[in-house]
RODO-2510 file (C-alpha; in nm, 4 decimals, decimal comma):
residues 205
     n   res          X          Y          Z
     1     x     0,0000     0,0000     0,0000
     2     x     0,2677     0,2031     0,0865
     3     x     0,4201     0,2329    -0,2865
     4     x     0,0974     0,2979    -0,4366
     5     x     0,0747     0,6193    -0,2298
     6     x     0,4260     0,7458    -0,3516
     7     x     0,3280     0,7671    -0,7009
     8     x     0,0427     0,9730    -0,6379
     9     x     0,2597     1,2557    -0,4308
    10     x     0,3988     1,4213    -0,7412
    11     x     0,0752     1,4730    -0,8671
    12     x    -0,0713     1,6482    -0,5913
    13     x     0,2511     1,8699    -0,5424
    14     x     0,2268     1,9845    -0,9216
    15     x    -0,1657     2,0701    -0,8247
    16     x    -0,0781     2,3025    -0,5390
    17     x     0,1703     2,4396    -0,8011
    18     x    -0,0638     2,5119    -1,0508
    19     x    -0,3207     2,6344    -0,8352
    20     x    -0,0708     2,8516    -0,6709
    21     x     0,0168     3,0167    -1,0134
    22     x    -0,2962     3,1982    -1,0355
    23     x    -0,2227     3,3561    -0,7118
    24     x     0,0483     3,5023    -0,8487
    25     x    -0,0656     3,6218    -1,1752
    26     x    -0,3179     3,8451    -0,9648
    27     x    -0,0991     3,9780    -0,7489
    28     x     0,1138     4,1674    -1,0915
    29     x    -0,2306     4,2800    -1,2011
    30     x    -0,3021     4,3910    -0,8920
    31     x     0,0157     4,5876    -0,8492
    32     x    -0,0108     4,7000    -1,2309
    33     x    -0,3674     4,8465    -1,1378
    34     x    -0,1702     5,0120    -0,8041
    35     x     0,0798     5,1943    -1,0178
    36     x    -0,1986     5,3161    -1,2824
    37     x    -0,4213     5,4442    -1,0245
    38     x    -0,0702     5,6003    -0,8695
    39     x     0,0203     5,7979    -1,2119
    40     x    -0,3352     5,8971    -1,2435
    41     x    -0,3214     6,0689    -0,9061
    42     x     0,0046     6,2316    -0,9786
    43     x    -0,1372     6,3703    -1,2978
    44     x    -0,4430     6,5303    -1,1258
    45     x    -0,2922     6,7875    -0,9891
    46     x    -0,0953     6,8987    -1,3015
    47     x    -0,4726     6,8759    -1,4787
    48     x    -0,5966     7,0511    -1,2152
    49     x    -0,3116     7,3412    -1,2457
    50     x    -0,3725     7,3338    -1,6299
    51     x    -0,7483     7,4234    -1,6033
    52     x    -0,6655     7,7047    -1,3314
    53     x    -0,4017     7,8321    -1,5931
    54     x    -0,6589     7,8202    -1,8169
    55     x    -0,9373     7,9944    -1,6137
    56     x    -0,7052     8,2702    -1,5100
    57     x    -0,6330     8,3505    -1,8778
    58     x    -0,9777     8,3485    -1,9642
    59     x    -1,1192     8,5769    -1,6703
    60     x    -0,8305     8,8344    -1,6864
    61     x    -0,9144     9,1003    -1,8350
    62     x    -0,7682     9,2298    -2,1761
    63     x    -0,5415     9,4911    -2,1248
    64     x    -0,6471     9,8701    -2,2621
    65     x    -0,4255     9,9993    -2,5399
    66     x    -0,2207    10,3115    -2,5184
    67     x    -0,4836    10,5070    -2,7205
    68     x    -0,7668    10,4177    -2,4763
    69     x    -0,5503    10,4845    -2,1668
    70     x    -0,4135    10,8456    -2,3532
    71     x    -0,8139    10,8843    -2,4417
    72     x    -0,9059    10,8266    -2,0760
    73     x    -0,6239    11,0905    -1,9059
    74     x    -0,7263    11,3397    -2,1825
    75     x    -1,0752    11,3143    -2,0352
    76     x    -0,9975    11,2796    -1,6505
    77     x    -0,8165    11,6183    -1,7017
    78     x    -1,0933    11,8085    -1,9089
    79     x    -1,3257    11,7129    -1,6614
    80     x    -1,1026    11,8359    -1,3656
    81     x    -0,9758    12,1875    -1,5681
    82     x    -1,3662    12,2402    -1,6175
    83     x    -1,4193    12,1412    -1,2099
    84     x    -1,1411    12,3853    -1,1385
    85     x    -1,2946    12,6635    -1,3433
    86     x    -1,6266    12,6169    -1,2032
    87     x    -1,4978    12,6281    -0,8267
    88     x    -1,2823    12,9687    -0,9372
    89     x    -1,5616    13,1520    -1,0693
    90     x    -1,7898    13,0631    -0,7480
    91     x    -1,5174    13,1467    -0,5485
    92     x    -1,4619    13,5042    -0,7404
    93     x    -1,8628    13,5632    -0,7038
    94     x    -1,8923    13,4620    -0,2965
    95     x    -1,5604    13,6979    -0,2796
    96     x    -1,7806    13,9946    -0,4536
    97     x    -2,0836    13,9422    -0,2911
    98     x    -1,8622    13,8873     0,0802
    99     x    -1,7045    14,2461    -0,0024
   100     x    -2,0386    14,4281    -0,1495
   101     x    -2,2145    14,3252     0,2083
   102     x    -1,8648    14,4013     0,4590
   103     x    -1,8346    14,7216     0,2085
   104     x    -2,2592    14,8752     0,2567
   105     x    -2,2471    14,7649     0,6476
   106     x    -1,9268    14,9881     0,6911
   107     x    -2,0588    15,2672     0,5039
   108     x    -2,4342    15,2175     0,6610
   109     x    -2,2477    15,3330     0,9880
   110     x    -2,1641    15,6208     0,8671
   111     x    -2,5092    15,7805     0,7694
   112     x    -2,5663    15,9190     1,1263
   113     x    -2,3102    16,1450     1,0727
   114     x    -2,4812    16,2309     0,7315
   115     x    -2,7984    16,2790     0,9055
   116     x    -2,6300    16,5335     1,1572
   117     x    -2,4594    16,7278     0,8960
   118     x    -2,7952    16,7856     0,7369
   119     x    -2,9784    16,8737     1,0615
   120     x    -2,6623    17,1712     1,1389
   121     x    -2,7370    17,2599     0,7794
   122     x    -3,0925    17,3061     0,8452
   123     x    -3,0473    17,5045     1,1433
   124     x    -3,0450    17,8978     1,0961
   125     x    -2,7029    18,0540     1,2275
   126     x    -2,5830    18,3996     1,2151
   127     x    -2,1885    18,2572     1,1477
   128     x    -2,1331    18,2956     0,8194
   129     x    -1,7932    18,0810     0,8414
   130     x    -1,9529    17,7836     1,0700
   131     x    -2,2151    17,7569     0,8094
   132     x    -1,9282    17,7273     0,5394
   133     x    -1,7451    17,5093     0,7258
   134     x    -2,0303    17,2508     0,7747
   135     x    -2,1123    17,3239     0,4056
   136     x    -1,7945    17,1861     0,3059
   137     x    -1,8071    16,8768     0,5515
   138     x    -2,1295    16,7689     0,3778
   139     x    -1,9370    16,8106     0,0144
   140     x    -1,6666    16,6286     0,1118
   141     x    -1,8933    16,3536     0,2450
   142     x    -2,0987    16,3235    -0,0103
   143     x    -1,7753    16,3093    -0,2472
   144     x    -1,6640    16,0268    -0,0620
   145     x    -1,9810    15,8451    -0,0597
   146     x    -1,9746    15,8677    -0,4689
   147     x    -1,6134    15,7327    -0,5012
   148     x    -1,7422    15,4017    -0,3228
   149     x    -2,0021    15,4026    -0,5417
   150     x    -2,3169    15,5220    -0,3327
   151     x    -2,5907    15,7760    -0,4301
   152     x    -2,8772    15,8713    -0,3267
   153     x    -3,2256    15,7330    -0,3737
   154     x    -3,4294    15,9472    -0,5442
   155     x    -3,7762    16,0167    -0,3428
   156     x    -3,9541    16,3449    -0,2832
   157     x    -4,2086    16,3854    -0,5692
   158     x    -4,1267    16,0486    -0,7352
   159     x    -4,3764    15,7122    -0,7062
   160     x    -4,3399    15,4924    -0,4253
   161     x    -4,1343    15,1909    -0,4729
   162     x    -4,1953    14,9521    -0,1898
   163     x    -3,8318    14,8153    -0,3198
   164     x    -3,6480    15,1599    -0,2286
   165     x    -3,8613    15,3774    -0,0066
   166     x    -4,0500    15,2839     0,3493
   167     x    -4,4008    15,4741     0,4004
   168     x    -4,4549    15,5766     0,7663
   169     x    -4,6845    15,8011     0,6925
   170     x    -5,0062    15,8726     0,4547
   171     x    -5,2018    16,1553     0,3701
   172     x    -5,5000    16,2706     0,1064
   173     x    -5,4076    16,5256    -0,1231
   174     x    -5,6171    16,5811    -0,4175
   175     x    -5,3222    16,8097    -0,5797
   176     x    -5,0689    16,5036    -0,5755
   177     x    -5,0572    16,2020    -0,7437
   178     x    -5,1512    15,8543    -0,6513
   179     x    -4,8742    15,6952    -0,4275
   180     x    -4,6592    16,0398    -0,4949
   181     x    -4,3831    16,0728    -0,2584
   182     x    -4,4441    16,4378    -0,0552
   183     x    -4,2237    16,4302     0,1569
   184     x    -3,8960    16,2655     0,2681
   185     x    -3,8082    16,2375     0,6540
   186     x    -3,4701    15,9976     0,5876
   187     x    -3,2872    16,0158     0,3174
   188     x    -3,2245    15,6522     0,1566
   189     x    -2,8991    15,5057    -0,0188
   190     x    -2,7991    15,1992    -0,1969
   191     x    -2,4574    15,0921    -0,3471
   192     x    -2,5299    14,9744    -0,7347
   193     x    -2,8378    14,7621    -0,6362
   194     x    -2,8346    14,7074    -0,3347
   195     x    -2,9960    14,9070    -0,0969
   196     x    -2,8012    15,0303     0,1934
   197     x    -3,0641    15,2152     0,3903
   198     x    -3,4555    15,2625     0,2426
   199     x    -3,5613    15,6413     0,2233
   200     x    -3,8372    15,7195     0,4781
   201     x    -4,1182    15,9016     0,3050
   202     x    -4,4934    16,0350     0,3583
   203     x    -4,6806    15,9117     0,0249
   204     x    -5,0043    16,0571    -0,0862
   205     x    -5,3210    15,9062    -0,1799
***
């Protein structure tokens, strides 16, 4: 019994060979599939910095050309020359009209004194050379007053102007005209047109 057995060993060896071969064979396509899947992640990343290269290309923007950027200074500086311009001139005008209203409160101080030197005037005086003297006050006033470019308003036997004279009084007078001017209590001024002090008149009818 015992030689009938030995024959049979070399057959079941070369069985566990051959079945043993298949093992193998699977393990180098296993390790074949390993490396593929390997170079496939290695290559993801350079795909992935491709498209990004590509993306960034595509959203930046084109740049402007020399004529566009020349076109777009040449603008940006019209637009500030005419800003400048505008602010000088407003500037210029506020200056004016700052000065016109500093120059008629100054001078609207002064018309007391005016108002005195035509009350001594009015006043009857025996001295022939105080009368002179206060004569030529008032002249040199007045002279003054015209170099600055003040005059008088116009009133007594003239319309009233609501815009020029102020009415404290009224009377009927069927020899005057309607809203005539008859008499003048406070003589007015104004520098060009503006009014520096309204005349104070008694208007008729």
């Amino acid at each position: 019994m015992s030689k009938d057995k030995k024959p049979g060993a070399p057959e079941q060896q070369d069985e566990i060979k051959e079945e043993a071969a298949p093992q193998e064979s699977e393990k180098e396509i296993n390790s074949e599939e390993i490396n593929s899947q390997d170079l496939e992640k290695e290559k993801q990343p350079e795909k992935k910095e491709a498209e990004g290269a590509k993306k960034e290309k595509s959203e930046k923007p084109e740049k402007p050309s020399a004529a566009d950027e020349l076109a777009a200074l040449n603008d940006k500086y019209l637009r500030l020359c005419a800003e400048y311009d505008n602010f000088r001139k407003r500037s210029q005008r506020e200056r004016d009209s700052l000065y016109a209203d500093i120059k008629a409160d100054t001078l609207k101080k002064f018309l007391p004194v005016y108002d005195n030197l035509v009350r001594a005037l009015d006043q009857p005086t025996a001295d022939e050379a105080y009368r002179r003297g206060v004569e030529m006050i008032m002249a040199q006033f007045n002279s003054t007053m015209e170099k600055l470019g003040v005059s008088e308003i116009e009133s007594l036997g003239k319309k009233f102007d609501p815009s020029l004279h102020n009415a404290v009084m009224h009377v009927e007078d069927a020899e005057k005209g309607e809203n005539e001017i008859v008499e003048v209590f406070q003589k007015g001024f104004r520098m060009g047109d503006k009014v520096i002090r309204f005349a104070m008149v008694k208007v008729a009818n």
